[in-house]
Backbone bond lengths (Angstrom), bond angles and torsions (degrees), N, CA, C in turn:
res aa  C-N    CA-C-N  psi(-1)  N-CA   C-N-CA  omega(-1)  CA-C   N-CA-C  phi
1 X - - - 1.444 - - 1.539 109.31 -
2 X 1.593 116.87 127.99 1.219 122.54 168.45 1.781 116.41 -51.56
3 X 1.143 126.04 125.19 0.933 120.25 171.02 1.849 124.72 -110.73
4 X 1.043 100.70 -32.50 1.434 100.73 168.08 1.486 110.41 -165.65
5 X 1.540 131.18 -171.46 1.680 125.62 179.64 1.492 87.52 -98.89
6 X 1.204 110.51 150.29 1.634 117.00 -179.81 1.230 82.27 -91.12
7 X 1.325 115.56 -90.78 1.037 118.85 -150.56 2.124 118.07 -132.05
8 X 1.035 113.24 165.25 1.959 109.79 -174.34 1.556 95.28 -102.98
9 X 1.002 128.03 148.17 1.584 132.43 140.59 1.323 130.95 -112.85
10 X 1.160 106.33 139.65 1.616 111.39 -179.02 1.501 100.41 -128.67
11 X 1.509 114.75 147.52 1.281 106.91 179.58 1.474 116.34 -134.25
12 X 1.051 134.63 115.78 1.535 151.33 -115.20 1.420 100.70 -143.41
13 X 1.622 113.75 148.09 1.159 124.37 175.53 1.365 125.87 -76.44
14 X 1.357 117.26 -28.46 1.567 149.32 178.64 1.452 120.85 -150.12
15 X 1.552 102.97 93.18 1.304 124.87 171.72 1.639 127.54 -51.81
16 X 1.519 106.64 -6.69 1.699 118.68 -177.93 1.439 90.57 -96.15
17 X 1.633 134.29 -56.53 1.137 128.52 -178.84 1.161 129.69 -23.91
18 X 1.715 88.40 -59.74 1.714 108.93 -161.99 1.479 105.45 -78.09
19 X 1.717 115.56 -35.65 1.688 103.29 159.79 1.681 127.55 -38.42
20 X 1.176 102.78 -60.37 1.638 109.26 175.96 1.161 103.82 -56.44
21 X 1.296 122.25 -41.57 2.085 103.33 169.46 1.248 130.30 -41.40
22 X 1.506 84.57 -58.09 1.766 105.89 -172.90 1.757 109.38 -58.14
23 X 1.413 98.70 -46.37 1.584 87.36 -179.19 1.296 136.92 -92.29
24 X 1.615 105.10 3.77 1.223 126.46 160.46 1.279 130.71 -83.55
25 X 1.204 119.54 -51.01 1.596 117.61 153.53 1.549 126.55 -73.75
26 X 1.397 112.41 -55.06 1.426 112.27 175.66 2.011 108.43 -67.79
27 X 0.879 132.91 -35.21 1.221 149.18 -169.89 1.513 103.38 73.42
28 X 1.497 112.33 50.97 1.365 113.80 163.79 1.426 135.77 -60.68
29 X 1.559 117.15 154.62 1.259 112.80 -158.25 2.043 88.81 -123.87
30 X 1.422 101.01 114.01 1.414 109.89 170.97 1.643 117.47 -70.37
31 X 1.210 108.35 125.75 1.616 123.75 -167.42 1.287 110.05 -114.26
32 X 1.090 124.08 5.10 1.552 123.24 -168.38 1.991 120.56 160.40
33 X 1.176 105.22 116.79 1.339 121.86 -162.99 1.216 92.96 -130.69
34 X 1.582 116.39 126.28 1.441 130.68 176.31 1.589 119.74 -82.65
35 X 1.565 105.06 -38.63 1.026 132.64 171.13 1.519 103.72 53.40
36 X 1.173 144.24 -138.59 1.587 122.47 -130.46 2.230 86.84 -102.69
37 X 1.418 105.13 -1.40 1.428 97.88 160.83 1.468 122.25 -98.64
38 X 1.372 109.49 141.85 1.485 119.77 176.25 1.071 130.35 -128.29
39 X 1.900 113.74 115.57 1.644 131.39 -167.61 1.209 103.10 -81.47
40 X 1.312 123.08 -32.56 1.267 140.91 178.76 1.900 130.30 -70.54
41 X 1.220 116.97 -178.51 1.241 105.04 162.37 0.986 137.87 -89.95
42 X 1.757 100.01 -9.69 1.663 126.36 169.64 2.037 108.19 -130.05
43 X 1.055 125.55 -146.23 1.190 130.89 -162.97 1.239 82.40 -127.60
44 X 1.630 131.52 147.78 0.828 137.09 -167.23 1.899 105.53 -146.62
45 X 1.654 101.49 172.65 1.427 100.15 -179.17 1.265 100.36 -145.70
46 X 1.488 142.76 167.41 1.140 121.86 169.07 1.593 109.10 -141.23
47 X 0.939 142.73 123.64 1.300 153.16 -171.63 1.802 120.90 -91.92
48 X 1.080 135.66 -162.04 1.180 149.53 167.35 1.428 113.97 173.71
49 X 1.601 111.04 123.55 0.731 116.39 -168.66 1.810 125.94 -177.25
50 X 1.780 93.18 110.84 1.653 110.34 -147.13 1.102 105.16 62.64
51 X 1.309 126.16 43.15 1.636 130.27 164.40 0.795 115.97 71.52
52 X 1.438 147.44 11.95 1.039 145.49 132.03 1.325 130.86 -74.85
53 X 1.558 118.81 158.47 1.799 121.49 -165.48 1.919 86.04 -98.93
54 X 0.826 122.53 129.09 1.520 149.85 153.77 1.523 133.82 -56.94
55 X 0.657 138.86 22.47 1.682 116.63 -136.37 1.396 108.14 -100.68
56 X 1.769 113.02 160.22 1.402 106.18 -168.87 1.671 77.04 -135.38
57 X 1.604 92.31 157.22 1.339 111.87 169.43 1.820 113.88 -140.50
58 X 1.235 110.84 122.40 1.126 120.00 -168.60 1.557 115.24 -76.78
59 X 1.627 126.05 126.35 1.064 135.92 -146.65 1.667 112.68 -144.78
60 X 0.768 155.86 162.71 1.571 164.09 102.15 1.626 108.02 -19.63
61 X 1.066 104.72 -61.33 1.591 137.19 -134.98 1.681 87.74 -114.67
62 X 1.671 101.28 89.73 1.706 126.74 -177.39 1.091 93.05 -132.08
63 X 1.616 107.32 133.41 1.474 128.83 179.90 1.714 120.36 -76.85
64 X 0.629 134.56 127.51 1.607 165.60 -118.92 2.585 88.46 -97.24
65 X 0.733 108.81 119.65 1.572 107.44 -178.66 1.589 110.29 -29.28
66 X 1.569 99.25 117.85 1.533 103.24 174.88 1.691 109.23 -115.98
67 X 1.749 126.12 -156.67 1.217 123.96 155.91 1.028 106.11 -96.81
68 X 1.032 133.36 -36.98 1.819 145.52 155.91 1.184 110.26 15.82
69 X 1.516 151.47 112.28 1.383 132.83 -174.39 1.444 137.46 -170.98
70 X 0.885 149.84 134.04 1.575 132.48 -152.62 2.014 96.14 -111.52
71 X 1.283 81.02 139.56 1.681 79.06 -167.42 1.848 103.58 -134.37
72 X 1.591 127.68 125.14 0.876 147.46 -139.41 1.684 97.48 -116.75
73 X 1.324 125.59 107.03 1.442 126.50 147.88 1.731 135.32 -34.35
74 X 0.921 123.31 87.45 1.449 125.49 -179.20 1.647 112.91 -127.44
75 X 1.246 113.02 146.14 1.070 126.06 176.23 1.668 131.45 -53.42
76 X 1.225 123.61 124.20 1.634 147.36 179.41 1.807 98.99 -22.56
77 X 1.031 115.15 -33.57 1.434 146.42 -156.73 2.082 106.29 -80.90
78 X 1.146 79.62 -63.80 1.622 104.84 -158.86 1.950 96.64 -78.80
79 X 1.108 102.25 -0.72 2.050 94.82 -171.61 1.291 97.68 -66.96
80 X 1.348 138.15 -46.63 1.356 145.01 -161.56 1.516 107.40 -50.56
81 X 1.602 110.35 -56.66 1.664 121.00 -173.18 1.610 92.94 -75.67
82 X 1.393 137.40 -60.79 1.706 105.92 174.39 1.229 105.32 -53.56
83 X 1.190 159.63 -25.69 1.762 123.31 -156.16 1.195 83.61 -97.52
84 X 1.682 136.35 10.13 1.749 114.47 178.28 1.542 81.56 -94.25
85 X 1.442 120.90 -58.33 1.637 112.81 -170.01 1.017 119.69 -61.55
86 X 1.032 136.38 13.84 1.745 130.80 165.77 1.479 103.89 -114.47
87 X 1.458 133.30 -6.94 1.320 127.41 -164.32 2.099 85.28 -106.52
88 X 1.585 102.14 -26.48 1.606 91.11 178.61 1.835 112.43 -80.44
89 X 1.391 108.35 -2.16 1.007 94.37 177.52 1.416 115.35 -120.30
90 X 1.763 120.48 34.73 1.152 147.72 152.37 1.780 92.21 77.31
91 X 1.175 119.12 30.49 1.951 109.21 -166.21 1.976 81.59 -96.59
92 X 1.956 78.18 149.90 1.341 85.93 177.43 1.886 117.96 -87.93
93 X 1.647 114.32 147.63 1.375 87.78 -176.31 1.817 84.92 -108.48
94 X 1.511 85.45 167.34 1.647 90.52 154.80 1.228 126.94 -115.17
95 X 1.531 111.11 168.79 1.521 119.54 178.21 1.563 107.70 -37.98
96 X 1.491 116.63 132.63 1.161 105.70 162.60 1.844 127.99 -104.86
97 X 1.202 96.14 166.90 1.543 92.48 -168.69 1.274 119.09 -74.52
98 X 1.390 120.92 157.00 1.479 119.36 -168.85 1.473 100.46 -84.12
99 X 1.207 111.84 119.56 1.713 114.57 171.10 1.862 120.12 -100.70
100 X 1.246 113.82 140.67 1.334 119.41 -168.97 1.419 119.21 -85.12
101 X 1.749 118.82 9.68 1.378 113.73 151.44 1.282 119.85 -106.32
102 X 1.578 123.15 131.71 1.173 112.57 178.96 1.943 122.31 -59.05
103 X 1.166 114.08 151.25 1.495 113.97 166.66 1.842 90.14 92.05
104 X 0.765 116.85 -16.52 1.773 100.38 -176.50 1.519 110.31 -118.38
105 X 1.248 132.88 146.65 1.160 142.79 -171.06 1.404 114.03 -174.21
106 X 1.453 120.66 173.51 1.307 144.79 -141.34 1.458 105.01 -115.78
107 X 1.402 137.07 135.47 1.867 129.42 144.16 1.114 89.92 -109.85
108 X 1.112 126.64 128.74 1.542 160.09 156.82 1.982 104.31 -85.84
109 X 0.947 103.51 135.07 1.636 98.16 176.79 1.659 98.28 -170.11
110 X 1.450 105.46 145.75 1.959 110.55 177.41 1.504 91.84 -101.09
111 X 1.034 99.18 141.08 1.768 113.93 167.03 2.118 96.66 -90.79
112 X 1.388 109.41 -179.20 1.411 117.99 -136.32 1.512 83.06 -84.57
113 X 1.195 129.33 -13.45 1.985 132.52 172.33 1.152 111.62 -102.94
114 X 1.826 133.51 43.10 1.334 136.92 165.53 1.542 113.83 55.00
115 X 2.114 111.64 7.43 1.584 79.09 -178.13 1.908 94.84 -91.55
116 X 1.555 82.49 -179.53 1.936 96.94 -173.00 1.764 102.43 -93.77
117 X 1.081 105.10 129.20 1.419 128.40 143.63 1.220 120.79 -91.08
118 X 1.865 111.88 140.95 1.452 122.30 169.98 1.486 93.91 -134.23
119 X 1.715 100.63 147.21 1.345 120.75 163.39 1.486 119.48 -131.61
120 X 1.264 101.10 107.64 1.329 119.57 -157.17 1.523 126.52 -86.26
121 X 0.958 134.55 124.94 1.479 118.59 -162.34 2.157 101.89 -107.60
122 X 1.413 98.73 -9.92 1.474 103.54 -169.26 1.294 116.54 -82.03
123 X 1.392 132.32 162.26 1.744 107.05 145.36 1.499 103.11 -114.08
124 X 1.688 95.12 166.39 1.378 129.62 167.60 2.071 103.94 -21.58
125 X 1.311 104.66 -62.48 1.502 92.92 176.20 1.154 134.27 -76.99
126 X 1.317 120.60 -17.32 1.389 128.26 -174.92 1.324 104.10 -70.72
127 X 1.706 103.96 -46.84 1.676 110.76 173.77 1.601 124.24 -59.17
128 X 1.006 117.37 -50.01 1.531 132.53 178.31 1.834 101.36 -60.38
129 X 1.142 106.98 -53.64 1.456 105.89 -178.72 1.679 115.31 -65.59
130 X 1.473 124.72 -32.16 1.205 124.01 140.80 1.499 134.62 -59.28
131 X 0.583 93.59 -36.00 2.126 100.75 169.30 1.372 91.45 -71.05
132 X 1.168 138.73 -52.83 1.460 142.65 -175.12 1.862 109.32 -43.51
133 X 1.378 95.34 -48.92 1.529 115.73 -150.24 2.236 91.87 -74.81
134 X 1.378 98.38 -54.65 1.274 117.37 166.71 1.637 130.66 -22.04
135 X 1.857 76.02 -49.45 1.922 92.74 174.65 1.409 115.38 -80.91
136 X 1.011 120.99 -14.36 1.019 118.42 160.13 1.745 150.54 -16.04
């Protein structure tokens, strides 16, 4: 039986970069640095963040822009101070999608290895119960 996600991976060209991302926008908390030893098949980092384990593994071999994407709950409130910290750290965002409740919406943004970030202002029910309402 599934019990919970251990953990996400992302796998990144430069593992120092993507730290200063993580703890600059997400205000991640680094839990583990391999540093010039490796348990792994690559060098690894491990994060936490909104309770979840994070982890990056440093690679060559970064996947090409997908929709694919891990997307983070934050408050209606708080969008203003991320879209300043991602614009200071020159990351590109993308268009975001048009959503069918008013007042809630999406920052979409690629970190410097094409994967997708979301910052989410909705929850799980509000959305579902609108998609619901839709079908109607």
């Amino acid at each position: 039986m599934i019990e919970c996600i251990s953990h996400i991976t992302f796998t990144v060209r430069n593992a120092d970069k993507t730290a200063e991302l993580f703890k600059k926008i997400f205000n991640a908390k680094e839990v583990y640095y391999d540093g010039e030893k490796k348990h792994s098949l690559f060098k690894e980092r491990f994060f936490m963040i909104g309770g979840q384990c994070i982890t990056v593994i440093q690679d060559r071999n970064t996947i090409n822009r997908t929709y694919h994407h891990l997307a983070f709950k934050i408050s209606n409130f708080d969008g203003e101070s991320y879209l300043e910290k991602i614009k200071n750290l020159n990351l590109e965002l993308r268009k975001p999608m048009n959503r069918s409740i008013d007042k809630e919406y999406s920052i979409y943004f690629y970190d410097y290895d094409n994967n997708l970030f979301e910052l989410h202002t909705e929850t799980l029910e509000k959305r579902l119960a609108s998609y619901r309402e839709c079908n109607k």
